[in-house]
FIKELUM-25766 format. One record per residue: x, y, z of N, C-alpha, C in turn. Coordinates in steps of 0.2 Angstrom, whole numbers, plus 5000, padded with zeros to 4 digits. Layout:
BEGIN
XYZXYZXYZ/...
//
This chain:
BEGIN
473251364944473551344938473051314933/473151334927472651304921472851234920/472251204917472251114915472551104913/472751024911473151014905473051034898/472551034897472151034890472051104889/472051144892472151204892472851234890/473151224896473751244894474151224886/473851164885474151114878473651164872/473051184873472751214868472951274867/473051304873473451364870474251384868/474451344868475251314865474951354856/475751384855475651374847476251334844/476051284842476551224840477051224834/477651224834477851244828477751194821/477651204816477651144810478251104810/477951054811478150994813478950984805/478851014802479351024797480051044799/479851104804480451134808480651094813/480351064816480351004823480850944819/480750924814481150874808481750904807/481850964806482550994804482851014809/482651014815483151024822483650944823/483050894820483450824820483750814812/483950874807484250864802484050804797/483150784800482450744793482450794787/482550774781482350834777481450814775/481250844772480450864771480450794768/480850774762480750714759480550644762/481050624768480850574774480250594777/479750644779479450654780478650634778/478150604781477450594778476950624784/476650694783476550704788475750704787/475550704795474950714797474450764799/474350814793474350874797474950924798/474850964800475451024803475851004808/475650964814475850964819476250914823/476150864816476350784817476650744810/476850684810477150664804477350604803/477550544801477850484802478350494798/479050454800479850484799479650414791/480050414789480150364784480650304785/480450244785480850214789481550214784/481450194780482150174773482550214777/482350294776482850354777483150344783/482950314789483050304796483550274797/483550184794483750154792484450144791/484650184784485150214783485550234785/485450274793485750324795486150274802/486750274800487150254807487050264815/486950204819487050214826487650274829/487350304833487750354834488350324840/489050334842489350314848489250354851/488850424851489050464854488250454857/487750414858487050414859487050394864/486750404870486650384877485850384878/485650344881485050314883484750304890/484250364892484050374900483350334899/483250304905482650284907482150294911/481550334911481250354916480950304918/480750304925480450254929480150284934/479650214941479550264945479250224949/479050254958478950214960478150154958/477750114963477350104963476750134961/476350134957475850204956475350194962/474850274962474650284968474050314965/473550334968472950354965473350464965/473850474970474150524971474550544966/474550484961475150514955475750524955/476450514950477050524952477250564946/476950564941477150604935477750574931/477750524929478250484923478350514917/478050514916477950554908477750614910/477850654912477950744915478450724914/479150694920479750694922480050674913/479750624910480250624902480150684899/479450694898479350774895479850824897/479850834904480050894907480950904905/481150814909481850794908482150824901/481950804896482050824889482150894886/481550934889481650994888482251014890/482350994898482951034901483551014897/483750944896484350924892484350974887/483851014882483951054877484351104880/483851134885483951194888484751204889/485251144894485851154896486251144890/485851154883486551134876486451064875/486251004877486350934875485850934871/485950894865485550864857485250804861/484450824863484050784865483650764863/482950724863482550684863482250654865/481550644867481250584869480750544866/480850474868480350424866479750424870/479250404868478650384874478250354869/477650314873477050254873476650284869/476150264864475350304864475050264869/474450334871474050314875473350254872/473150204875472550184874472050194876/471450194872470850234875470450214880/470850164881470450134886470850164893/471050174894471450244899470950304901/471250324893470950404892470150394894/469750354893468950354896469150304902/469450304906469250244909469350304918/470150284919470250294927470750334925/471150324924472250354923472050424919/471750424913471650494910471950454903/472250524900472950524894473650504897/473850514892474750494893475150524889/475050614888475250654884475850694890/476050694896476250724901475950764906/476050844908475450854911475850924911/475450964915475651064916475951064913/476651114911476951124906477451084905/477451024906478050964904477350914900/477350934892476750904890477150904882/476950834878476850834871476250864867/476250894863475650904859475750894851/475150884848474550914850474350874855/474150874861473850834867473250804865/472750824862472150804859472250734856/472550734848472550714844473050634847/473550664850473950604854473550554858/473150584862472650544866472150514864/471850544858471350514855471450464847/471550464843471650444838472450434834/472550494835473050484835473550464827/473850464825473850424818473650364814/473450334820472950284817473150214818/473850214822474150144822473850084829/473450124835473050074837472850044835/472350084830471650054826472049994821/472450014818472949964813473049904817/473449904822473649854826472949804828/472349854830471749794832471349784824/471449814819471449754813471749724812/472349724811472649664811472849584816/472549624822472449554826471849534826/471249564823470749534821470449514815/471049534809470949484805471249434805/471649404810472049354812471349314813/471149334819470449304824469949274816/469849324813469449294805469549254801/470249244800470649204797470549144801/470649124805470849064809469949044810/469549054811468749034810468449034805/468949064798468449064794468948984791/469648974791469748924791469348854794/469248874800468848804802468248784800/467848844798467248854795467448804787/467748844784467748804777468348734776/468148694781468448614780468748604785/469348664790469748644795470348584794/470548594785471148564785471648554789/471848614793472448604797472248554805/471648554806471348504811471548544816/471248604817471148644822470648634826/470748604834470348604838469948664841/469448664839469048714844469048744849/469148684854469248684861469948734863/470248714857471148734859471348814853/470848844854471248914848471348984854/471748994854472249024859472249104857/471949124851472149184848471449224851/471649264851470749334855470749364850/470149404851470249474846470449524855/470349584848470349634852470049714851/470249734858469649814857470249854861/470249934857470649974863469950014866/469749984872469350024874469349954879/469049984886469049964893468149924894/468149844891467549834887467449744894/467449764900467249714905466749654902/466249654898465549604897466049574889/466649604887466749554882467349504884/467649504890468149474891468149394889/467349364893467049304890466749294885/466649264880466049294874465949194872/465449184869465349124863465049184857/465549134851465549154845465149134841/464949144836464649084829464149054831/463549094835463049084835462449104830/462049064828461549084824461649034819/461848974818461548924812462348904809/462348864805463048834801463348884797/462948934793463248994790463549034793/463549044800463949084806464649044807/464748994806465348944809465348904812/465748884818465648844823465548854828/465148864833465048904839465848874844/466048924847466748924850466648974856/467048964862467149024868467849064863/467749114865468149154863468149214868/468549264865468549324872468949384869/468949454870469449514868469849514875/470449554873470749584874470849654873/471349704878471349764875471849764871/471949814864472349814860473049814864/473149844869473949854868474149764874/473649754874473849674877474049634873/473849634867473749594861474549554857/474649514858475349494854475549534848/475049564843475249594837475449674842/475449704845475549764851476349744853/476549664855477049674858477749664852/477349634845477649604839477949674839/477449734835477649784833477949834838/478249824845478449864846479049834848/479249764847479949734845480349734840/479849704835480149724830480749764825/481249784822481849814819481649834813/481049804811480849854802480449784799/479949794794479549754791479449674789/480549674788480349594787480449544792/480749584799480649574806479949544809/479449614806478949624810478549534806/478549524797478349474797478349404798/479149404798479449344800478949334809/478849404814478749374818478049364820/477549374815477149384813476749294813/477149254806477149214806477349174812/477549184814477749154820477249104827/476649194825476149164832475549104831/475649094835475249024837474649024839/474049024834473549024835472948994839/473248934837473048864843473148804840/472948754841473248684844472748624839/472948584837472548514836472448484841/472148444840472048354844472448344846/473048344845473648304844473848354850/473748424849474148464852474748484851/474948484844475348514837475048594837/475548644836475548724837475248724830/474648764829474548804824474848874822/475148894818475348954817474949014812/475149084811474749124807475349114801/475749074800475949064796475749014791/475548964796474948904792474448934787/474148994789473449024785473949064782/474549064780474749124775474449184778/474449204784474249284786474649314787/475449304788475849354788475949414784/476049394779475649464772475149494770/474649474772474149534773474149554780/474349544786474549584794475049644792/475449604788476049664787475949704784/475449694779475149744773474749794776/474449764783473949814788474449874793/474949834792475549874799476049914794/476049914789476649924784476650014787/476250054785476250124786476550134794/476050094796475950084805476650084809/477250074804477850034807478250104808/478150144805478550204805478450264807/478850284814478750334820478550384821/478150394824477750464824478150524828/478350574823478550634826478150704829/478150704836477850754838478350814839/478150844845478550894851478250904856/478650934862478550954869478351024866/478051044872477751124873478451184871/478851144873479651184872480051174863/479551134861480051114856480451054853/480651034859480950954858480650904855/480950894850480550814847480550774853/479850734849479750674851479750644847/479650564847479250514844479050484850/478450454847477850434851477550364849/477650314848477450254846477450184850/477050154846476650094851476650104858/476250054860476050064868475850024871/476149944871475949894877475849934884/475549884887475349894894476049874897/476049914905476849884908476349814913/475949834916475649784919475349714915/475049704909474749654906475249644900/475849684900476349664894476949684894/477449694890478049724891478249824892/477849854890477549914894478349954890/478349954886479049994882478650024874/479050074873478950094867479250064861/479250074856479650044849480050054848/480549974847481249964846481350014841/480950014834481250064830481250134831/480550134837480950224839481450234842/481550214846482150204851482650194844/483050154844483450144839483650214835/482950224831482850274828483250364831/483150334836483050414841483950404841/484250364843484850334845485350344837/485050374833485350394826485250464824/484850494830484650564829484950584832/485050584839485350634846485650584850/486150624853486550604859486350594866/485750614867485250584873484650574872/484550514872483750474870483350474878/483050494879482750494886481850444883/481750394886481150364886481150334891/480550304893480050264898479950194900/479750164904479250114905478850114909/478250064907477650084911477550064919/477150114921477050094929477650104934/477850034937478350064943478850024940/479450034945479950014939480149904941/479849884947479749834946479449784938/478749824935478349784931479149854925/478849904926479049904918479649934917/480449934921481149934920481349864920/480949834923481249734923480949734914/480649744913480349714906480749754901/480749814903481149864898481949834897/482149804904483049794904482649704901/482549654904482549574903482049574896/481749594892481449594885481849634881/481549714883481749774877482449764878/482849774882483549794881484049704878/483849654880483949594878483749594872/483249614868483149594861483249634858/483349724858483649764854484549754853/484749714859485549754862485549804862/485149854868485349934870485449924878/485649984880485749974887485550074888/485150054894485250114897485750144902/486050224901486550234904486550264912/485750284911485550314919484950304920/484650294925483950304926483750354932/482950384930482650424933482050404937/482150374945481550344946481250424952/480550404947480050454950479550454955/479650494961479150484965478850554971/478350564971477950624977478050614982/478150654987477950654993477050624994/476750654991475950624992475850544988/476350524985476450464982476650394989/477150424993477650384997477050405003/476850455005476250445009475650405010/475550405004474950345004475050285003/475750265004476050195004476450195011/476050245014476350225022475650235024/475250225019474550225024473750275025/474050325022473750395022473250365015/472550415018472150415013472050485007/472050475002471850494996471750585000/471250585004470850635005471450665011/471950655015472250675020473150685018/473250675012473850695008474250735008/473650805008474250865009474250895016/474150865022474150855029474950845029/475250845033476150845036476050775039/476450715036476450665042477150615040/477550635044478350615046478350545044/477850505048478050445051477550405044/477050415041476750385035477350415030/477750455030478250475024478750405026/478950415033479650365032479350265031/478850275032478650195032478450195024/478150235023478150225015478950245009/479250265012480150255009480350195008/480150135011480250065009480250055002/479450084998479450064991479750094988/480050184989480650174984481350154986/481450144991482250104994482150044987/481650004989481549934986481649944977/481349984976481550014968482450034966/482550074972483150094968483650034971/483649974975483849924974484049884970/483549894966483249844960483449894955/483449944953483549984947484349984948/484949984954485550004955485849924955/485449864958485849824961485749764956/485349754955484849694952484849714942/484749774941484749814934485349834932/485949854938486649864936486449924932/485949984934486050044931485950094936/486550154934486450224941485750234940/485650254945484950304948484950364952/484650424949484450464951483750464952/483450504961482850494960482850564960/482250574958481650654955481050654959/481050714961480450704965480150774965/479350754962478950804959478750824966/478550904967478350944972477850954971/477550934977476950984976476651034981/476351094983476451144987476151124992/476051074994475851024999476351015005/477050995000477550965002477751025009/477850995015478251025018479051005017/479251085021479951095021480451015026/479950995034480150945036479850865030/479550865029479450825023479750795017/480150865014480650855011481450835014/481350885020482150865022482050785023/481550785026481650705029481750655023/481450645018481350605010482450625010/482350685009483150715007483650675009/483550645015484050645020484150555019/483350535021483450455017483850425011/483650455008484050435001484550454999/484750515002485550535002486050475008/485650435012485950395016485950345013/485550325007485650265003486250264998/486550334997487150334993486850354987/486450374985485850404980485750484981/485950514975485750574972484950574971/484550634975484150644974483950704973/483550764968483550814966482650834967/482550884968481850914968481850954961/481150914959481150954950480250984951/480251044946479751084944479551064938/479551034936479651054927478751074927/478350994929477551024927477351114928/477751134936477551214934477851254930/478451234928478951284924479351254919/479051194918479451164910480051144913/480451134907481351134906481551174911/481351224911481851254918481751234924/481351204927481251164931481651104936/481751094928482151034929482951024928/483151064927483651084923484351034930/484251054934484551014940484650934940/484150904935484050864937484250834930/484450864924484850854918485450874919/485650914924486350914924486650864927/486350834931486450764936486250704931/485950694925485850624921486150624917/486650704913487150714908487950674912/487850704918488450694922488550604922/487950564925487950484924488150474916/487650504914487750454905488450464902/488750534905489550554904490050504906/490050474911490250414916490450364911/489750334907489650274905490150284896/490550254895490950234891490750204885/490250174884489650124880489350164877/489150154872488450184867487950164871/487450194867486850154869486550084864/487050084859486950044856487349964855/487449944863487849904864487449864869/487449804870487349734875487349774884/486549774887486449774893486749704897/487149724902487649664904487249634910/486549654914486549644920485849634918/485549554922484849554918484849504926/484049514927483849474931483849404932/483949354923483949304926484249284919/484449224917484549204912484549194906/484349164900483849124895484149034897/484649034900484748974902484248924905/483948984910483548954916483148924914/482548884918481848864915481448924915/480948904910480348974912480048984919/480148924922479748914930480348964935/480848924933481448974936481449064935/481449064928481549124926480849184930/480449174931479849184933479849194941/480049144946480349124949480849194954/481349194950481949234951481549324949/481049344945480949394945480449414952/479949354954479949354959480049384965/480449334967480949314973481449394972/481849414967482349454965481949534967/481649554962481149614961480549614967/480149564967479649584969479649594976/480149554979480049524987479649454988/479549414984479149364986479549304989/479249254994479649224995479549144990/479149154985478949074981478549094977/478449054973477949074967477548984966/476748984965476448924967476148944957/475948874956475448864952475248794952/474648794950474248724948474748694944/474648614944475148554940474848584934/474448584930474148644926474648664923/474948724926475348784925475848754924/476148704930476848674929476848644922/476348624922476348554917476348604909/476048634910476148684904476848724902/477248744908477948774907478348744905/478348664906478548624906478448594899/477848604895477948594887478248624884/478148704886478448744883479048764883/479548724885480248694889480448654881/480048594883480248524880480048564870/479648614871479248604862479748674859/480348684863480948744861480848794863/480348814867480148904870480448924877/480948874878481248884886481748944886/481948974880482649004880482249084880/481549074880481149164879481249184887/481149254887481149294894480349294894/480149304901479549294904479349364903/478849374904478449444904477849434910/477849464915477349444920476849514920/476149474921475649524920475249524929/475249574932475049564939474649674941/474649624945474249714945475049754947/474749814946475349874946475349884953/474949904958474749954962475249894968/475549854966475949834974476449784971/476949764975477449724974477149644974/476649644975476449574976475849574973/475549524972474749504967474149534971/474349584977473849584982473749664977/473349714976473349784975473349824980/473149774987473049814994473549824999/474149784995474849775000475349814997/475249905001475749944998476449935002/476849985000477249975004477649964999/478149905001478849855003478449805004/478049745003477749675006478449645004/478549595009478849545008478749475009/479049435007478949345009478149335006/477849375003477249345000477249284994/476749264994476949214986476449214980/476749224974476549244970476149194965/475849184965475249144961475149144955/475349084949475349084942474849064940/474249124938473649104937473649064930/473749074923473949084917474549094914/474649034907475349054904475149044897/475349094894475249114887475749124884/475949074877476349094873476349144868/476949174868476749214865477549234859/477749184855478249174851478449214847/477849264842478149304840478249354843/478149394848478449424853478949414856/479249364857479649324860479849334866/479149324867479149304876478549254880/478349234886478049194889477849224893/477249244894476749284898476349224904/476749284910476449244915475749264921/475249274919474749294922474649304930/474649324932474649304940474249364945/474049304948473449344953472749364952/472449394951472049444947471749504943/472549494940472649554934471949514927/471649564923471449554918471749604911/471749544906472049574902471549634896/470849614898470449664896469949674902/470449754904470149804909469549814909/469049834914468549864915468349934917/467849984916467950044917467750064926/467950114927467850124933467050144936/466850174940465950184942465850254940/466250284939466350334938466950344931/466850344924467350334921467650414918/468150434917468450494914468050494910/467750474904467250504899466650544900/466350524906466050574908466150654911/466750674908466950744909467250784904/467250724898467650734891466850794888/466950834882466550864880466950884873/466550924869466550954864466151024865/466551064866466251154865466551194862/466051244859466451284853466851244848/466851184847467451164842467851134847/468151154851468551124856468451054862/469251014861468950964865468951004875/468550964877468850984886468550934888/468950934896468750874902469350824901/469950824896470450774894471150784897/471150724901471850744905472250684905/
//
């Protein structure tokens, strides 16, 4: 079988005009980019009534694996087929960060023939709304130094400014930095540090957000750092939220692509699911939800980190709820969470297949029991898979009381899958709700305390039996309790690759305990970041980085997957 980028180069992609008028956009609402891409008009968007007849799938999936599960294959793919069987379909998805694309994981365009394109352009630059988002988190970072530099009216403590800049790109040696070195004319010397763009508050601002004078108000919001006193500075205090806005204004209106088949997409913003809330843009979403009667999008990673953030964040602060979910997972996936190595995958082994079934029992759990949404599990083949392998997978999950379906799509697109849109058409048919209605079932309250809240995702999702932190930590949750931030939902940042803070305890772990290294406000987002373990929020590249096999020949890109 050909590459991805192969396959995606040789696609002939239709003008994105015609892609606009299957969703009844006229050329007017339109600002395109090129042939093959376009940003919809928000006003026009806008305007356009919430549909009752709009239903909302959520792909998900198990723990990632160095094996791969295909997340974004399964929406791409799922999507197609919803067309294929007659349903007015759509999906949402994440942009990719470049720090991915050159790092370990690749792109995040889908993969064999369940792919958006142009797959290039999406993976690398893309319309430009990355780069947007990390100017205007570092003109924040400029503003608030160049304040202190000229007088430091608001009595901003040094020691206490909370704001980073940022980089999309996977840049280890800047995590720690001192700044304003070189004499009085450079500032004040300060520790400071990046982040990677989609870590960044302005990343989670603009993918919450409902339209511009949302995006400002919550813009002003974020808290900079601290005086003496330890009084909140805000980007509101420097007057920065109209020039941030002025930076994101374009930035805020949704990118229109398509699948290899045709089906629209939009494609916008892209927090991390591991270091942030890991969902795409309330206004795509919304937006999609005013176009078509099935909105199919994602969250990141497994569905522990990013359907918990998707349901207790994204669906909390839009009011949407999803009707069905699609948790995704391999045979070579559940194997090497019973143990099996990398290199010994496509080998037959029974006994590493059922020990490794804990991790998705434990997902679809929590995605049916704890999330109060059906699930269907999908399970990408690969000619690896034996026939005993599959019965066996088949036979667990159907003893769970869970529909499970075997999909092609990567080999054979939409037709692939088609099995497995007939079974997420049947769910969402079920559900009596729009998608533009109150998710009723959430892991924990806004009642709670943030200790609490934190706590219960824990304990609830993860398996943990306790969660510890430094007085430190307590003592800090606990201001941000008393100074009115107790009623945000948490956002936990911990590594992806396990249920616990450990990366090397695959499986199901349970009774472990989770460790709150760091707590970060983060208000215009409107949520509390709880750092835990040794997750970092700006990643480093691996010994061997994906970049090393990107190229330009003849004109064309190759090595990008």
């Amino acid at each position: 079988m050909r590459s991805d980028i192969d396959i995606a180069q040789a696609a002939t992609p239709r003008p994105v005009t015609e892609i606009a008028a299957t969703l009844s956009i006229p050329e007017h609402a339109l600002e395109p980019y090129g042939r093959t891409k376009a940003k919809v008009n928000l006003n026009w968007l806008k305007a356009l009534p919430m549909r009752d007849s709009a239903r909302m799938v959520l792909v998900t999936a198990i723990s990632p694996t160095p094996a791969g599960e295909g997340k974004t294959t399964t929406t791409v793919g799922l999507g197609d087929a919803m067309r294929r069987i007659g349903k007015d379909a759509m999906i949402c998805l994440r942009e990719p960060s470049l720090g991915p694309v050159f790092g370990m994981k690749g792109g995040a365009a889908g993969g064999g023939y369940a792919q958006v394109i142009p797959m290039e352009d999406i993976n690398l630059h893309f319309t430009g709304d990355l780069h947007a988002i990390g100017v205007a988190n570092n003109l924040l970072s400029a503003l608030v130094d160049n304040h202190i530099h000229h007088g430091n009216a608001l009595g901003i403590d040094v020691r206490r400014v909370s704001w980073k800049r940022v980089l999309d790109m996977n840049d280890r040696a800047l995590r720690d930095i001192t700044i304003a070195q070189g004499g009085v004319g450079n500032g004040f010397p300060r520790q400071d540090g990046f982040d990677i763009v989609v870590a960044s508050e302005i990343m989670a601002i603009f993918c919450l957000a409902t339209d511009l004078d949302d995006l400002k108000q919550r813009i002003g919001q974020i808290v900079v750092a601290y005086t003496r006193e330890k009084q909140p500075i805000c980007a509101r205090d420097l007057n920065a939220q109209g020039a941030l806005a002025a930076v994101l204004k374009d930035a805020l209106a949704p990118n229109l692509v398509q699948t290899l088949e045709g089906t629209p997409a939009f494609i916008h913003g892209g927090p991390f699911a591991n270091i942030a809330h890991g969902c795409n843009s309330v206004i795509a979403t919304q937006s999609a939800l005013r176009l078509t009667d099935y909105v199919i999008t994602e969250a990141g990673f497994g569905a522990d980190l990013g359907a918990e953030k998707f349901i207790d964040i994204k669906c909390r602060s839009a009011g949407i709820h999803p009707s069905a979910a699609v948790l995704v997972a391999t045979i070579h996936a559940l194997k090497f969470h019973g143990g099996v190595k990398v290199a010994d995958l496509k080998e037959e082994n029974l006994d590493a297949l059922a020990q490794g079934m804990a991790n998705l029992e434990r997902h679809i759990v929590n995605i049916r029991d704890h999330y109060g949404v059906p699930v269907v599990v999908s399970i990408n083949r690969f000619e690896s898979d034996t026939p005993a392998e599959l019965e066996r997978l088949m036979e667990h999950v159907r003893s769970l009381g869970v529909t499970i379906v075997l999909a092609n799509h990567f080999a054979e697109g939409g037709a692939g899958a088609e099995e497995l849109a007939q079974l997420v058409s049947e769910l969402c048919e079920q559900d009596q709700r729009p998608a533009h209605t109150e998710h009723s079932a959430f892991v924990y309250p806004t009642t709670a305390s943030l200790w609490d809240k934190i706590g219960r995702v824990a304990t609830t999702i993860y398996g943990a039996s306790e969660i510890t932190g430094s007085s430190k930590i307590r003592n800090r949750l606990k201001e941000l309790g008393d100074e009115g931030y107790g009623h945000l939902p948490v956002c936990i940042a911990k590594t992806q690759y396990s249920f616990s803070t450990d990366p090397q305890l695959l499986g199901a772990p349970s009774d472990h305990v989770m460790e709150i290294r760091e707590v970060r406000l983060a208000v215009g987002a409107g949520f509390v970041v709880a750092v835990c373990g040794d997750i970092m929020t700006m990643p480093g590249l691996p010994k061997t980085p994906a970049s090393e096999n990107i190229d330009v020949v003849n004109g064309q890109i190759t090595g990008l997957f």
